[in-house]
Every structure is written in structure tokens, then in C-alpha cells.
mmJSON file of the N, C-alpha and C atoms, coordinates in Angstrom:
{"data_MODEL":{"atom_site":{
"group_PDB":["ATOM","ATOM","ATOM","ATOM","ATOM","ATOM","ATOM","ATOM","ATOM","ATOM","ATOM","ATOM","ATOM","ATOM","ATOM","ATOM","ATOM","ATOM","ATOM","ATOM","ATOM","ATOM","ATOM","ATOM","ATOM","ATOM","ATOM","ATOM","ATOM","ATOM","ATOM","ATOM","ATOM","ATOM","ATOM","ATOM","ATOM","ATOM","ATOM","ATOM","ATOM","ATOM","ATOM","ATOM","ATOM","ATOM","ATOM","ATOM","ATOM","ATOM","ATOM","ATOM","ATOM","ATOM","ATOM","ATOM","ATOM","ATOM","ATOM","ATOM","ATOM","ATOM","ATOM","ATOM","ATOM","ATOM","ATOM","ATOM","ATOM","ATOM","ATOM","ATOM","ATOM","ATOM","ATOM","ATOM","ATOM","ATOM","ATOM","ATOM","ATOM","ATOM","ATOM","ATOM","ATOM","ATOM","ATOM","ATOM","ATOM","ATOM","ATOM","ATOM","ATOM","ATOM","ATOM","ATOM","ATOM","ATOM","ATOM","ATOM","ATOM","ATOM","ATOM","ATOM","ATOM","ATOM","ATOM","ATOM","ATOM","ATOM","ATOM","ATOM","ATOM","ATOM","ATOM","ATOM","ATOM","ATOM","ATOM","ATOM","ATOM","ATOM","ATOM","ATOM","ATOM","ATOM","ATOM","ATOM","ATOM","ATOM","ATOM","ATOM","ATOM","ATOM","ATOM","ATOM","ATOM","ATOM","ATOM","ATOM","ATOM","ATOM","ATOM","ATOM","ATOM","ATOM","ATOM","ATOM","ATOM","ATOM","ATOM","ATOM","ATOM","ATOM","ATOM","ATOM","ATOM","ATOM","ATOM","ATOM","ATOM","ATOM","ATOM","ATOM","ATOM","ATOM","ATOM","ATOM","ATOM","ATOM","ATOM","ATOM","ATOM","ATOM","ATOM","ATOM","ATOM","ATOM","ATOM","ATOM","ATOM","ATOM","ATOM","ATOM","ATOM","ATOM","ATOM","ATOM","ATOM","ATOM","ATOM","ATOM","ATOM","ATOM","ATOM","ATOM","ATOM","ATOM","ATOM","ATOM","ATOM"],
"id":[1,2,3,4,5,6,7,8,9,10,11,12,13,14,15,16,17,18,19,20,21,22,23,24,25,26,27,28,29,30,31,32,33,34,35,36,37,38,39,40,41,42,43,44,45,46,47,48,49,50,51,52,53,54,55,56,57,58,59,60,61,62,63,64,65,66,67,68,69,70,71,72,73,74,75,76,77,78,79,80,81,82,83,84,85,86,87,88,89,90,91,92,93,94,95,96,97,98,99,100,101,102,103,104,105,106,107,108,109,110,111,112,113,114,115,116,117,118,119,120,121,122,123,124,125,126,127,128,129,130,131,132,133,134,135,136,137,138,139,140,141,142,143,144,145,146,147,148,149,150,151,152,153,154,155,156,157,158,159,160,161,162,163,164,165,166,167,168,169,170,171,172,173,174,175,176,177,178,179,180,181,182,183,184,185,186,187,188,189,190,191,192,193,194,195,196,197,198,199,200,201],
"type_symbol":["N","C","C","N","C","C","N","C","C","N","C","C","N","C","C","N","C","C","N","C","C","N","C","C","N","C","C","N","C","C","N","C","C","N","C","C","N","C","C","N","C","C","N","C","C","N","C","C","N","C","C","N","C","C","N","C","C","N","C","C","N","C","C","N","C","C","N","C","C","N","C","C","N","C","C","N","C","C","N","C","C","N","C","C","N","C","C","N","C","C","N","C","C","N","C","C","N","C","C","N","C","C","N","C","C","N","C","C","N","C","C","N","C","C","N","C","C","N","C","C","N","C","C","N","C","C","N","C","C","N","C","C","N","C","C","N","C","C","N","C","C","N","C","C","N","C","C","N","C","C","N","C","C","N","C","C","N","C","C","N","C","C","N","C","C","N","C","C","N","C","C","N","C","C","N","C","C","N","C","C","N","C","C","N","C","C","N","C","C","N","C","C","N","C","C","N","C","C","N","C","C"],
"label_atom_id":["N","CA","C","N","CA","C","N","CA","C","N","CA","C","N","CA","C","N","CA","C","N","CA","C","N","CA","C","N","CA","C","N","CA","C","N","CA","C","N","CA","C","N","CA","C","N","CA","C","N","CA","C","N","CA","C","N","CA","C","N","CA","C","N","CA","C","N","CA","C","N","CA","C","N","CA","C","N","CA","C","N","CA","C","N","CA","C","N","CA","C","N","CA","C","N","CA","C","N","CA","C","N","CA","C","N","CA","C","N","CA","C","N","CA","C","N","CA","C","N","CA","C","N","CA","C","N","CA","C","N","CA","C","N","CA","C","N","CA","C","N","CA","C","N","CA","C","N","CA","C","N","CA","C","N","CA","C","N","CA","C","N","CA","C","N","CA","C","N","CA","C","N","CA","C","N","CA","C","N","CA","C","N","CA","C","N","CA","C","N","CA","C","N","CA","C","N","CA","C","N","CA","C","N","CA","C","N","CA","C","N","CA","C","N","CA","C","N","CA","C","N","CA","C","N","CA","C","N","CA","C","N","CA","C"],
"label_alt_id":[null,null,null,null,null,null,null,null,null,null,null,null,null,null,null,null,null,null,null,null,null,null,null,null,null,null,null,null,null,null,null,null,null,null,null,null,null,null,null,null,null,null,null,null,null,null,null,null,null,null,null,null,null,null,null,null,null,null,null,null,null,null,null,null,null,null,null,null,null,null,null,null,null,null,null,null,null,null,null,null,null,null,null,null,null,null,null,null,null,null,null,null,null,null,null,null,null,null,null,null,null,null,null,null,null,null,null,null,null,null,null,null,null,null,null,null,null,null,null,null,null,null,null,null,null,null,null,null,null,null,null,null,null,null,null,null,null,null,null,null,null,null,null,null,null,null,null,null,null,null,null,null,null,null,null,null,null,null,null,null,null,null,null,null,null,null,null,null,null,null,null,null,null,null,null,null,null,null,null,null,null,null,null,null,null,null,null,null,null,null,null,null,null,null,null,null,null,null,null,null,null],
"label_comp_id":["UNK","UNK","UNK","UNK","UNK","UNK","UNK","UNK","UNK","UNK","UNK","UNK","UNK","UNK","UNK","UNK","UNK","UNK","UNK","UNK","UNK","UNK","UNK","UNK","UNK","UNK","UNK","UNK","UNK","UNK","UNK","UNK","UNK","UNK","UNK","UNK","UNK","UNK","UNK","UNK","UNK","UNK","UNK","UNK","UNK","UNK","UNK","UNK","UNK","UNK","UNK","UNK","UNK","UNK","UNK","UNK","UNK","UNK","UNK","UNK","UNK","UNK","UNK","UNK","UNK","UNK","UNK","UNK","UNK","UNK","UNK","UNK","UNK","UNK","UNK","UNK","UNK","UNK","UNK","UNK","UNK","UNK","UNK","UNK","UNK","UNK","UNK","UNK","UNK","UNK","UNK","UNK","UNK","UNK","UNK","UNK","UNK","UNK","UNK","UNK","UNK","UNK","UNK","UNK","UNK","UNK","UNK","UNK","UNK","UNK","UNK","UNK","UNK","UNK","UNK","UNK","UNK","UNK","UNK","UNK","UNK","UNK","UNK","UNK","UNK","UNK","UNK","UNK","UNK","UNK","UNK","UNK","UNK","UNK","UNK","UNK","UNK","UNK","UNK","UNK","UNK","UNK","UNK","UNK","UNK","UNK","UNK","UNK","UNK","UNK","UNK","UNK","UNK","UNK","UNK","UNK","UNK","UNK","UNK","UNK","UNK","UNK","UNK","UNK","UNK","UNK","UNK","UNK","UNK","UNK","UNK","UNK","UNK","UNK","UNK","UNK","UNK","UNK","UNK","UNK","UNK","UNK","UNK","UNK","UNK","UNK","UNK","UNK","UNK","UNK","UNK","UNK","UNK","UNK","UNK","UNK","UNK","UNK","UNK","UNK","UNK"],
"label_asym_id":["A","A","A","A","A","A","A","A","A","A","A","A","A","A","A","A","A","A","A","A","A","A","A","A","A","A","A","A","A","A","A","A","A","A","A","A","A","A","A","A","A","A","A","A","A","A","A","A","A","A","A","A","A","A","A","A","A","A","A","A","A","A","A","A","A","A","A","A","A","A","A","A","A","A","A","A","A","A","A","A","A","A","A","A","A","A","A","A","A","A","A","A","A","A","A","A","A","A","A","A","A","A","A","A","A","A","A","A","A","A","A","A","A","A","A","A","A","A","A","A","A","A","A","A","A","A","A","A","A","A","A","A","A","A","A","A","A","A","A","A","A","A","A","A","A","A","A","A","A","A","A","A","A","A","A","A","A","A","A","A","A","A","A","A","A","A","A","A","A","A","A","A","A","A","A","A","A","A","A","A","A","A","A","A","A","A","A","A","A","A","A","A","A","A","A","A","A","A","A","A","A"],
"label_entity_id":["1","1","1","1","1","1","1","1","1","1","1","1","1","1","1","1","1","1","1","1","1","1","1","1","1","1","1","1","1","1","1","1","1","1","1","1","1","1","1","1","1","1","1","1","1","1","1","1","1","1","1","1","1","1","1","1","1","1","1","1","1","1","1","1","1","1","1","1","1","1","1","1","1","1","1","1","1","1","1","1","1","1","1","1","1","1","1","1","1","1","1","1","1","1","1","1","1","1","1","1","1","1","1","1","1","1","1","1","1","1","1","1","1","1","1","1","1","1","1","1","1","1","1","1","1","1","1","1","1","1","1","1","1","1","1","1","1","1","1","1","1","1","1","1","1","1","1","1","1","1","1","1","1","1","1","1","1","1","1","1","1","1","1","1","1","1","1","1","1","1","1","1","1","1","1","1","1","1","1","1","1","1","1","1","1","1","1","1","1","1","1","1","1","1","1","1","1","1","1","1","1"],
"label_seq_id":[1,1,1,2,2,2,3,3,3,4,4,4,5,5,5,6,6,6,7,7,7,8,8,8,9,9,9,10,10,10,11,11,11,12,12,12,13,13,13,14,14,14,15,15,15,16,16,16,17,17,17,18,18,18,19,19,19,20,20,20,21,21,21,22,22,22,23,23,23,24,24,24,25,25,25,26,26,26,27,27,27,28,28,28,29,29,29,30,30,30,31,31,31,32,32,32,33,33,33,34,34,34,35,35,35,36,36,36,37,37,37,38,38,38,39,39,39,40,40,40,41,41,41,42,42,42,43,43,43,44,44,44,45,45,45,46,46,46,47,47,47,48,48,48,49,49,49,50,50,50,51,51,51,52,52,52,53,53,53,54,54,54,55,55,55,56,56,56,57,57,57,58,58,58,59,59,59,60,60,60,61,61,61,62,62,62,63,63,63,64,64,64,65,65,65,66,66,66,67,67,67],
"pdbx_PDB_ins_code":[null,null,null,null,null,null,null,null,null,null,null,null,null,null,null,null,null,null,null,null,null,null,null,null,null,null,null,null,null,null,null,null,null,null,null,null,null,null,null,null,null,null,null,null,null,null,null,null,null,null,null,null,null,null,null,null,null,null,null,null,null,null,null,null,null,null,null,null,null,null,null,null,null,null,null,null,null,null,null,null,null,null,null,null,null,null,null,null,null,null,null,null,null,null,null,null,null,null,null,null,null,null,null,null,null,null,null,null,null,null,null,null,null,null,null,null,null,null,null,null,null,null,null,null,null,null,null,null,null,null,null,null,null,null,null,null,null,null,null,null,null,null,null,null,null,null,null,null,null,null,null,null,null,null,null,null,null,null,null,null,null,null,null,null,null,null,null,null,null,null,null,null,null,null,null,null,null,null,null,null,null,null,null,null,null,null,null,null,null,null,null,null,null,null,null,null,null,null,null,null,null],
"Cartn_x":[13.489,12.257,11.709,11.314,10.869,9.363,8.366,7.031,5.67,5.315,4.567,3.322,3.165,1.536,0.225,0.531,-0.735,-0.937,-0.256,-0.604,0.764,0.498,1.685,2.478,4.263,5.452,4.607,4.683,5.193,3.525,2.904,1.568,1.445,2.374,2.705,3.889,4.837,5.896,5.262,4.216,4.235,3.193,2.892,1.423,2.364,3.972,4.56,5.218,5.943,6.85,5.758,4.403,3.411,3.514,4.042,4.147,5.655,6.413,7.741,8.669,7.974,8.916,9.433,10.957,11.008,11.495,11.222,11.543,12.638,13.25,13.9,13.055,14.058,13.179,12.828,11.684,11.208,12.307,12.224,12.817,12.255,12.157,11.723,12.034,11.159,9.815,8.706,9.287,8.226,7.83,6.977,6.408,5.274,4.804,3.999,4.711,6.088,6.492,7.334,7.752,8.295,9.437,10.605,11.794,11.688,11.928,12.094,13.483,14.212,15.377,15.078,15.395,15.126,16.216,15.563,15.928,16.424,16.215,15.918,14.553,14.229,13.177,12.357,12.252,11.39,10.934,11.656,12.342,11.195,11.34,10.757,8.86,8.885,7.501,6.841,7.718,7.035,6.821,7.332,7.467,6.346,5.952,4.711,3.8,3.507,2.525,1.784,3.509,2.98,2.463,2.888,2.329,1.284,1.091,-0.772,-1.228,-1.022,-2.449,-2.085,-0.749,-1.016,-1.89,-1.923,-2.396,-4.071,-3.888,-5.443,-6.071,-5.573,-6.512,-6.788,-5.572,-5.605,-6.64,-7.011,-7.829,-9.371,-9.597,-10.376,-11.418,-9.755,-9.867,-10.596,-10.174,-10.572,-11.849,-12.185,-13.354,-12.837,-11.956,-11.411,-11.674,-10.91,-10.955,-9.443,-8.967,-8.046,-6.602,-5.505,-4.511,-4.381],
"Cartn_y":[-8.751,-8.119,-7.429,-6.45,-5.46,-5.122,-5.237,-5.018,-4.96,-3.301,-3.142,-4.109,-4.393,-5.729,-4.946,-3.739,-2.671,-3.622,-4.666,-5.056,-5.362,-5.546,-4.992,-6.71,-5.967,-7.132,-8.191,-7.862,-9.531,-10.142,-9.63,-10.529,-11.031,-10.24,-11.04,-12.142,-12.088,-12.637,-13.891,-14.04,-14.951,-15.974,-15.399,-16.286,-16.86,-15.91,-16.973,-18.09,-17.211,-18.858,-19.76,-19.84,-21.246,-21.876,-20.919,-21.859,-22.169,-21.755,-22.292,-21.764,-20.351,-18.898,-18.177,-17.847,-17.044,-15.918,-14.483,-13.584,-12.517,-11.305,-10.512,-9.996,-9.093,-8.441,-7.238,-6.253,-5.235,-4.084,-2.875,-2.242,-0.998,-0.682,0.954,2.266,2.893,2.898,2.119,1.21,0.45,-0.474,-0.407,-1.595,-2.496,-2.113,-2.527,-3.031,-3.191,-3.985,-5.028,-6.035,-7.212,-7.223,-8.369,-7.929,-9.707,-10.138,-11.695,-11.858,-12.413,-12.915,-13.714,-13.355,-14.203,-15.548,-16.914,-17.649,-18.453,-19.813,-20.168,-20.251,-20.449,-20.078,-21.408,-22.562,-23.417,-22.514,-21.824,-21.534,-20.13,-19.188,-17.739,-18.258,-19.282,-19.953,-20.185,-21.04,-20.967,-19.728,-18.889,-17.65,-16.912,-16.608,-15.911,-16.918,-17.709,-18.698,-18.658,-18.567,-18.154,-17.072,-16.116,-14.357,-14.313,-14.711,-14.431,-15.391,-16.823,-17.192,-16.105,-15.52,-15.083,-13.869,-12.878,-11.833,-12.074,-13.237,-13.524,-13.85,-14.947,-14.665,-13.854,-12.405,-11.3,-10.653,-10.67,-9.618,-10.395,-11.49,-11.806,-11.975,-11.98,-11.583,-9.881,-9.118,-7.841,-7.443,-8.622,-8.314,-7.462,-6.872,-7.033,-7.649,-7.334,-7.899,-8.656,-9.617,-10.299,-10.429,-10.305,-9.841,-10.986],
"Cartn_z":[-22.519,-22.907,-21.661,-21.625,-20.725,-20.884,-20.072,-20.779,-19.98,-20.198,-18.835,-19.047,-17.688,-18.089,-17.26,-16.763,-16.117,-14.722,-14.026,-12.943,-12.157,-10.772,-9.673,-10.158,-10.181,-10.445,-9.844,-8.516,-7.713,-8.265,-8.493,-9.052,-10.205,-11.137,-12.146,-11.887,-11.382,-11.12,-10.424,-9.594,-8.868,-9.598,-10.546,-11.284,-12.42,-12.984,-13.388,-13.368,-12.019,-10.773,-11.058,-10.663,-10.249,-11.846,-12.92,-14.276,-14.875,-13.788,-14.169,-14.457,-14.523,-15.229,-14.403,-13.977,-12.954,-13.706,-13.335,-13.72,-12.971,-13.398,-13.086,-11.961,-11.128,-9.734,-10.27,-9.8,-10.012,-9.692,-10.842,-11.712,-11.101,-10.001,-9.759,-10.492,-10.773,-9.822,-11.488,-12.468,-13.013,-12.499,-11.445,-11.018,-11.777,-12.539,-13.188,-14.848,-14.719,-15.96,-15.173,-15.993,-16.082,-17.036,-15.937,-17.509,-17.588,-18.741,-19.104,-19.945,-19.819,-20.291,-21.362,-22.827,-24.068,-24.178,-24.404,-24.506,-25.69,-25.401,-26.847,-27.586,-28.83,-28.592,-28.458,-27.768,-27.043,-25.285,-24.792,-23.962,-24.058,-25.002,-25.712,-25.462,-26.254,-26.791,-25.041,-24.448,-22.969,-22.619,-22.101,-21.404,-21.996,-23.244,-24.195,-23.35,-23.614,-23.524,-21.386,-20.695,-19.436,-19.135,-20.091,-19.614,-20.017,-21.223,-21.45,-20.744,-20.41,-19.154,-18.062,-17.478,-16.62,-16.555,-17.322,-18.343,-17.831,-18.932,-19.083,-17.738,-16.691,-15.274,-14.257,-14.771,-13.915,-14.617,-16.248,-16.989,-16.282,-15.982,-15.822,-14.271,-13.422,-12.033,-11.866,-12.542,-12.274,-12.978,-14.061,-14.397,-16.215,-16.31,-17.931,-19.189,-19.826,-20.873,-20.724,-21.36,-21.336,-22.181,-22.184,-23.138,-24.364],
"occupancy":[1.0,1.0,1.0,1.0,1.0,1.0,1.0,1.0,1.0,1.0,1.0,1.0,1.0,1.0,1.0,1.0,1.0,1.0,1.0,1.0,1.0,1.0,1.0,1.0,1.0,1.0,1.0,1.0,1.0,1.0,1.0,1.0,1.0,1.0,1.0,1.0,1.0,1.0,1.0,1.0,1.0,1.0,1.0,1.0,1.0,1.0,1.0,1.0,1.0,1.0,1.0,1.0,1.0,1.0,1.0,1.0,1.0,1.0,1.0,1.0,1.0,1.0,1.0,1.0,1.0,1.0,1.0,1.0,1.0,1.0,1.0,1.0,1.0,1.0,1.0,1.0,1.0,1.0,1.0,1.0,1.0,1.0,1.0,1.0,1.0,1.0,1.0,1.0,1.0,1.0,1.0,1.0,1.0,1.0,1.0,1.0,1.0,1.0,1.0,1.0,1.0,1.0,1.0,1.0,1.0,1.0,1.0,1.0,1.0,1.0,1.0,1.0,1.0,1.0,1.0,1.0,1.0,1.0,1.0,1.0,1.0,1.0,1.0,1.0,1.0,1.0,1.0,1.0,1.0,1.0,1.0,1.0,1.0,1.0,1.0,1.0,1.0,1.0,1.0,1.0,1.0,1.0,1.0,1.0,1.0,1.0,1.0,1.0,1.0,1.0,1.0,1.0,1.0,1.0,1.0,1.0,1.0,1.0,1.0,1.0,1.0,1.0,1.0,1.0,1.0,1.0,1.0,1.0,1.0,1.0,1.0,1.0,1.0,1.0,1.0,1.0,1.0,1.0,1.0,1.0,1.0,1.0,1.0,1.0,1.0,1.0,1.0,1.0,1.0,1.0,1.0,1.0,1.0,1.0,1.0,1.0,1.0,1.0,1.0,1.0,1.0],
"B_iso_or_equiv":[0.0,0.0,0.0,0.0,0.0,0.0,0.0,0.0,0.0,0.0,0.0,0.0,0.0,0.0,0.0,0.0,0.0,0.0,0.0,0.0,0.0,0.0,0.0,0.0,0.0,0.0,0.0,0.0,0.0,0.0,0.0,0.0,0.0,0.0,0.0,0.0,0.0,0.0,0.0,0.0,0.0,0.0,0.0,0.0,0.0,0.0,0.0,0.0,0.0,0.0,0.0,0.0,0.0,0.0,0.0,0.0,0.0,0.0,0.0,0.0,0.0,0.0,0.0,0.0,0.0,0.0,0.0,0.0,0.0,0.0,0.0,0.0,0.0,0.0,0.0,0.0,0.0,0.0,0.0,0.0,0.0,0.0,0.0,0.0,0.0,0.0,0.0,0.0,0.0,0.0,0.0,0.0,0.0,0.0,0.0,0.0,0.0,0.0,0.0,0.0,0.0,0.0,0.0,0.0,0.0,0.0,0.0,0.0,0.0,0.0,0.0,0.0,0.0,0.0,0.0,0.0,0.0,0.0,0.0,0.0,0.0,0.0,0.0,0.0,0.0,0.0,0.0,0.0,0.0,0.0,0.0,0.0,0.0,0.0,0.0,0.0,0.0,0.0,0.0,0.0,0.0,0.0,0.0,0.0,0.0,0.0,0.0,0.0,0.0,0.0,0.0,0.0,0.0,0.0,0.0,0.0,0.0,0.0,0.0,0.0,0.0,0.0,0.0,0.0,0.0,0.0,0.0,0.0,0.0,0.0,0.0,0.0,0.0,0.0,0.0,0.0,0.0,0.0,0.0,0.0,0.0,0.0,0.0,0.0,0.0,0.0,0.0,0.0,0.0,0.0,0.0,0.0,0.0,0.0,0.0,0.0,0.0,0.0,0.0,0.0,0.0],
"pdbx_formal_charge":[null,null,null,null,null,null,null,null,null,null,null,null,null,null,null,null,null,null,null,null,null,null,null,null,null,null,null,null,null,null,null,null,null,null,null,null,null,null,null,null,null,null,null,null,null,null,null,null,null,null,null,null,null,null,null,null,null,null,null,null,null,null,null,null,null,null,null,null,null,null,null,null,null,null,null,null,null,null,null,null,null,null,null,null,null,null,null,null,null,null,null,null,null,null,null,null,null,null,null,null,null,null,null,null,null,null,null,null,null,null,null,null,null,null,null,null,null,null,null,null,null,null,null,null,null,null,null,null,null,null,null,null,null,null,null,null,null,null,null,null,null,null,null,null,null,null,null,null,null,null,null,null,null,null,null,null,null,null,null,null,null,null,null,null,null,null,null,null,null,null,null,null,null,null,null,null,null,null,null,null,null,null,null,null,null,null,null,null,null,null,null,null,null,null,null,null,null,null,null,null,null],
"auth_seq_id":[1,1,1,2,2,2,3,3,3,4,4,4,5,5,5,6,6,6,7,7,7,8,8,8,9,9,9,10,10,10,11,11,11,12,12,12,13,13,13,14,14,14,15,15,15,16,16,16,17,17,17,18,18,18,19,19,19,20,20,20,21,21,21,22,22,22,23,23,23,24,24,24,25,25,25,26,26,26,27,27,27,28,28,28,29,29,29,30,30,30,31,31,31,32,32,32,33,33,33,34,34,34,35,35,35,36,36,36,37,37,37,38,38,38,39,39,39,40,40,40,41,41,41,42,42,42,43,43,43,44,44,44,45,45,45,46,46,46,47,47,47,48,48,48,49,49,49,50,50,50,51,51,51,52,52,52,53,53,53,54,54,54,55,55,55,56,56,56,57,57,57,58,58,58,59,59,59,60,60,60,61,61,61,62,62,62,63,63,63,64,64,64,65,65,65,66,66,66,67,67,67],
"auth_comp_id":["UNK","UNK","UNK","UNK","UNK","UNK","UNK","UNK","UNK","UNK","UNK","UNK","UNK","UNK","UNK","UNK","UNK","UNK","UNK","UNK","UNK","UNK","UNK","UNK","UNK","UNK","UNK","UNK","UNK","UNK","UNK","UNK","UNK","UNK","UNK","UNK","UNK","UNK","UNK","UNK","UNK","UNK","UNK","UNK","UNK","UNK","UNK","UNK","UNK","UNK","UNK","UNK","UNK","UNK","UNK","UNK","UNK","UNK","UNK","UNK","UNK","UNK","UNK","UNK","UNK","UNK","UNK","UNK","UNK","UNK","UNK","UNK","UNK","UNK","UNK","UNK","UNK","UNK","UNK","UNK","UNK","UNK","UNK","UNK","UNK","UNK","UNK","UNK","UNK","UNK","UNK","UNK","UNK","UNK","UNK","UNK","UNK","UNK","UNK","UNK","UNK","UNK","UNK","UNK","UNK","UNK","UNK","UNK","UNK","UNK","UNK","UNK","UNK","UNK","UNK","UNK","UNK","UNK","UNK","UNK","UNK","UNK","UNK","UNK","UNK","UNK","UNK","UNK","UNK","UNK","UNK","UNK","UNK","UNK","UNK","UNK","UNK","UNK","UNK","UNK","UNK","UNK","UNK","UNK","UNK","UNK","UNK","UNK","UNK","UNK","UNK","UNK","UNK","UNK","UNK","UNK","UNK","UNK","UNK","UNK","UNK","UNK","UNK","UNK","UNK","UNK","UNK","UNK","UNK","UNK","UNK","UNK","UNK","UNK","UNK","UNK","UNK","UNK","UNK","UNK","UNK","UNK","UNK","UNK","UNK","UNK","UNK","UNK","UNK","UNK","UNK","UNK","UNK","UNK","UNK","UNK","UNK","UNK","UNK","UNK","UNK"],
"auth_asym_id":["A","A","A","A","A","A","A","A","A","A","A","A","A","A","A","A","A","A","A","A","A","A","A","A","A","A","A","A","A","A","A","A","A","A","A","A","A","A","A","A","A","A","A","A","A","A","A","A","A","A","A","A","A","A","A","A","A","A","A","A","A","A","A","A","A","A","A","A","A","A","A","A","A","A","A","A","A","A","A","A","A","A","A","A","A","A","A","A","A","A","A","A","A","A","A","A","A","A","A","A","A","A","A","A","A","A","A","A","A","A","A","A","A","A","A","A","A","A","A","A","A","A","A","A","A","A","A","A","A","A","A","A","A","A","A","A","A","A","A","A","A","A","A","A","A","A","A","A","A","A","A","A","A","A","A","A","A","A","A","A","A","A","A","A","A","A","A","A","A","A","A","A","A","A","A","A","A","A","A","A","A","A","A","A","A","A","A","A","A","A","A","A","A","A","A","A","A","A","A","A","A"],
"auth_atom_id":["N","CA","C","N","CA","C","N","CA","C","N","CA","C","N","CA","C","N","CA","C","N","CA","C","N","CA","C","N","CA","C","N","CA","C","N","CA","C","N","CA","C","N","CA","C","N","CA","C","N","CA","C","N","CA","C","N","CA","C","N","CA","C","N","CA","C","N","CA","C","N","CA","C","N","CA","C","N","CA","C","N","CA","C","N","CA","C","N","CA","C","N","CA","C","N","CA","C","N","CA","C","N","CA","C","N","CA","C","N","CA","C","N","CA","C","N","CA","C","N","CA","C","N","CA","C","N","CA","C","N","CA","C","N","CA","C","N","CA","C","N","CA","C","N","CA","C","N","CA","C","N","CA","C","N","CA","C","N","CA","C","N","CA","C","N","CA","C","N","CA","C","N","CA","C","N","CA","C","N","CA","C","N","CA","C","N","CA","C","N","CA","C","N","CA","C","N","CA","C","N","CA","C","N","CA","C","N","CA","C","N","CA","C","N","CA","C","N","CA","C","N","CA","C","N","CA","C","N","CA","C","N","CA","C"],
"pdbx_PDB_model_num":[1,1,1,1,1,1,1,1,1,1,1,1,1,1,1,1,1,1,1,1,1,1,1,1,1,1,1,1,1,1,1,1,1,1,1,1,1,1,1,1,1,1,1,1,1,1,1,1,1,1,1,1,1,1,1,1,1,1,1,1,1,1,1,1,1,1,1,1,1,1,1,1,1,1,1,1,1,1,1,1,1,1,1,1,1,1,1,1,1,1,1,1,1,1,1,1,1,1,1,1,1,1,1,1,1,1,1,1,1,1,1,1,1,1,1,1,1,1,1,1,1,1,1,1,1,1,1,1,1,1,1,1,1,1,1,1,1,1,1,1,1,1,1,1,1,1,1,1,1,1,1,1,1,1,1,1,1,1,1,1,1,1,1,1,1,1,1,1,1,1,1,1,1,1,1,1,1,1,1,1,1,1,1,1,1,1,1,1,1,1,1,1,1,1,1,1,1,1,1,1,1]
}}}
């Protein structure tokens, strides 16, 4: 899954590492998307679940609205 999140890789990438998720390396020049490797789906269900908190404390860090 490939999927721009409007904020820089490694800040997404690194707010998912702290939840367990490691992701693909940044994809120039999309820096602002993320690639995730589909799993199973216990596996799928985590990964959704890490991107929107991560999502959500960057929408909220900047003062946003939240994904």
C-alpha cells in the first residue's frame, strides 16, 4: 500500500517504529507518502490502527484536523 499522509517519511516512519510498524524507505521524490507491506490481516488491522494514531498526533501537533 502506498499512501501519501501530507507529512515528511521519516516522521511518519518514526511515530510508527515507536508502535511497532516498520515501514519501507522513502520513495523519491514522494516524500510525503509511505509504502506498507500488506499482511495478514491481524497484521493489516495493526498497521491501519498505527497510521491513524500516527496521523492523528501529527493532525493535532500542527494544530489540524485529524485523519
Amino acid at each position: 500500500m502506498f499512501v501519501d499522509t501530507g507529512h515528511p517519511h521519516a516522521v511518519v516512519a518514526a511515530g510508527l517504529l515507536q508502535q511497532g510498524v516498520r515501514i519501507a524507505r522513502v520513495f523519491a521524490p514522494y516524500d510525503t507518502w509511505v509504502r506498507i507491506t500488506l499482511g495478514t490481516p491481524a497484521e493489516n488491522r495493526r498497521a491501519q490502527q498505527a497510521l491513524r494514531s500516527v496521523l492523528a498526533q501529527l493532525g493535532k501537533a500542527q494544530g489540524g484536523a485529524a485523519a
